[in-house]
C-alpha positions in Angstrom: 0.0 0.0 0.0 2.6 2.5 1.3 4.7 2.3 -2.3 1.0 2.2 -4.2 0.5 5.8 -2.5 3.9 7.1 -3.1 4.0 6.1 -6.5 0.6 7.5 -7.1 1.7 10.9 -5.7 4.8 10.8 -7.6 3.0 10.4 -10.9 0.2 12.9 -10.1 2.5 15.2 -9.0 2.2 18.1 -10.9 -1.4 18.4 -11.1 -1.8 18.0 -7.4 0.2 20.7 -6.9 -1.7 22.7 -9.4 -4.6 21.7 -8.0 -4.0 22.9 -4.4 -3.0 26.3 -5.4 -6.0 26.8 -7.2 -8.2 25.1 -4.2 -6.6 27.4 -1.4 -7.3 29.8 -3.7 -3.5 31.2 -3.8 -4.0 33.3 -7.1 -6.6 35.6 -5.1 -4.5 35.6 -2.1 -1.2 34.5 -1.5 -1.5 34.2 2.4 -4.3 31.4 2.8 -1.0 29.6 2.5 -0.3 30.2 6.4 -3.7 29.7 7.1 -4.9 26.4 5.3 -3.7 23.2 4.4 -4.8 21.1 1.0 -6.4 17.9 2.3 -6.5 14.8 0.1 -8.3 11.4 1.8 -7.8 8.1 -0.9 -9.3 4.6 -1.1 -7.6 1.9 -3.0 -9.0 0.9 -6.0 -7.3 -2.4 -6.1 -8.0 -5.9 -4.3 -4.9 -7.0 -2.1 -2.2 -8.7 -4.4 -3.4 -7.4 -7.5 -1.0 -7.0 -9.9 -2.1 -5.0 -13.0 -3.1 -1.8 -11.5 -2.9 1.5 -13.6 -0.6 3.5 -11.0 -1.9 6.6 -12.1 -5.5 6.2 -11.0 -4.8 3.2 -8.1 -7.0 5.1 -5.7 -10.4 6.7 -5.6 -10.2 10.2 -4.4 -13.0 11.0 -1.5 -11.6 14.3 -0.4 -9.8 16.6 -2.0 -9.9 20.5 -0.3 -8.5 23.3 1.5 -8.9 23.0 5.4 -8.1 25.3 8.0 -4.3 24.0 10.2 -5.0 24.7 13.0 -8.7 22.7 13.0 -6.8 19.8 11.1 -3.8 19.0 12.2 -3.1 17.0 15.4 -2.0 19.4 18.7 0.9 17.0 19.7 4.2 19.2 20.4 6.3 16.8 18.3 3.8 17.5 15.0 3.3 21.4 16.4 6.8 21.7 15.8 7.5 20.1 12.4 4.5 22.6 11.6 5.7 26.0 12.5 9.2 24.7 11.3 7.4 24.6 7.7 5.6 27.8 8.3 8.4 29.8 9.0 10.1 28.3 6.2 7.5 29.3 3.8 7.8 32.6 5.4 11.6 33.0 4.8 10.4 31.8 1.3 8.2 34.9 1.0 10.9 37.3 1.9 13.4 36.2 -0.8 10.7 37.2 -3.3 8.6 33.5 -4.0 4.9 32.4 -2.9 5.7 30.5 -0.4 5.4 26.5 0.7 1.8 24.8 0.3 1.6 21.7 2.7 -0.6 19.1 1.5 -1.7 16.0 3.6 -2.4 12.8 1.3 -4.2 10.2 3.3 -5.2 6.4 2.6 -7.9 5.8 5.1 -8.4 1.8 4.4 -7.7 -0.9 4.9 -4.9 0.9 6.8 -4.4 4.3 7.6 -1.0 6.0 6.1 -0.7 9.6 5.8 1.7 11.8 3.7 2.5 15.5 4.4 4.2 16.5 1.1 4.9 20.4 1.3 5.9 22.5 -2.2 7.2 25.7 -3.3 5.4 28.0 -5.4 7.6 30.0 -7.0 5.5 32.3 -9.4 1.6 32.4 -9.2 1.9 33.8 -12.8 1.9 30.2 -13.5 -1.3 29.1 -12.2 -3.7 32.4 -13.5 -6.2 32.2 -14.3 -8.4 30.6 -11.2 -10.0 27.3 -12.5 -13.6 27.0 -10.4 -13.3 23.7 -11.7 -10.2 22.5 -10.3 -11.8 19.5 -8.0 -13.5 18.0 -11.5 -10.7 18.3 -13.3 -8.1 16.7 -11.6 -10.6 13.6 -10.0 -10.3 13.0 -14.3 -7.3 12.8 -14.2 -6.2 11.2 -11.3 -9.1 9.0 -10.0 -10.0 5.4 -10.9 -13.6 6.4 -10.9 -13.3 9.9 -12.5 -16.9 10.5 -11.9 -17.3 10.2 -8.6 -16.9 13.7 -7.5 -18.0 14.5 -4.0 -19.3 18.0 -3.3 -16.8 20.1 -0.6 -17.9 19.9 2.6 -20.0 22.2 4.3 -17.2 22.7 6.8 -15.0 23.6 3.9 -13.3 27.0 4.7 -12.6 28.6 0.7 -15.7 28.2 -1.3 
């Protein structure tokens, strides 16, 4: 499972990252980076042991949105710490003239939970203009193994 989800993150990459900027809504303002966090919650797609599995689309997406840190994230000094250690590195980011760092959790939630924090640097939100409205839709297409199974965000969700 663990290699599944890694290999699945490395080959979605690029549109994940593209995908949370334009779900925290980075293009309108820059600072919901200190604020939120992109949440993504899997399920595998595949039957233990099964071999010929399309990497790309191994999971089913369930979540995929912005969510506030401090609401999120567990209170435990040793994960408070690894936090504010990638805030304040996004800050110093900021200074030296880039967007900053995006944290991203990507979680498997059966048949055993595994969880990823996979933090990136945006460099340039020239890059990512204009806001796509559609950004959940279009990346469960692409990266989902049922690409039409798009759950609504949550009425918690923070950035609507």
């Amino acid at each position: 499972m663990e290699h599944r989800l890694r290999n699945w993150i490395e080959l979605n990459r690029p549109d994940l990252q593209d995908t949370a900027v334009h779900a925290l809504k980075l293009v309108e303002n820059q600072d919901n980076l200190f604020t939120y966090m992109f949440l993504v919650t899997l399920q595998p797609a595949f039957k233990p042991r099964e071999k010929n599995i399309d990497p790309r689309k191994a999971f089913v997406i369930h979540v995929l949105e912005p969510v506030r840190m401090d609401e999120f994230l567990p209170k435990d000094p040793g994960n408070q710490v690894a936090i504010n250690s990638l805030k304040q590195k996004g800050k110093d980011l900021r200074k030296q003239g880039y967007v900053g760092l995006v944290m991203m959790q990507i979680m498997v939630t059966d048949p055993i939970p595994l969880a990823h924090m996979s933090p990136f640097g945006v460099a340039d939100i020239e890059t990512h203009k204009p806001y796509d409205p559609n950004w959940k839709e279009n990346f469960t297409k692409k990266a989902s193994a049922f690409p039409g199974f798009v759950l609504p965000l949550s009425p918690q969700c923070p950035l609507k």
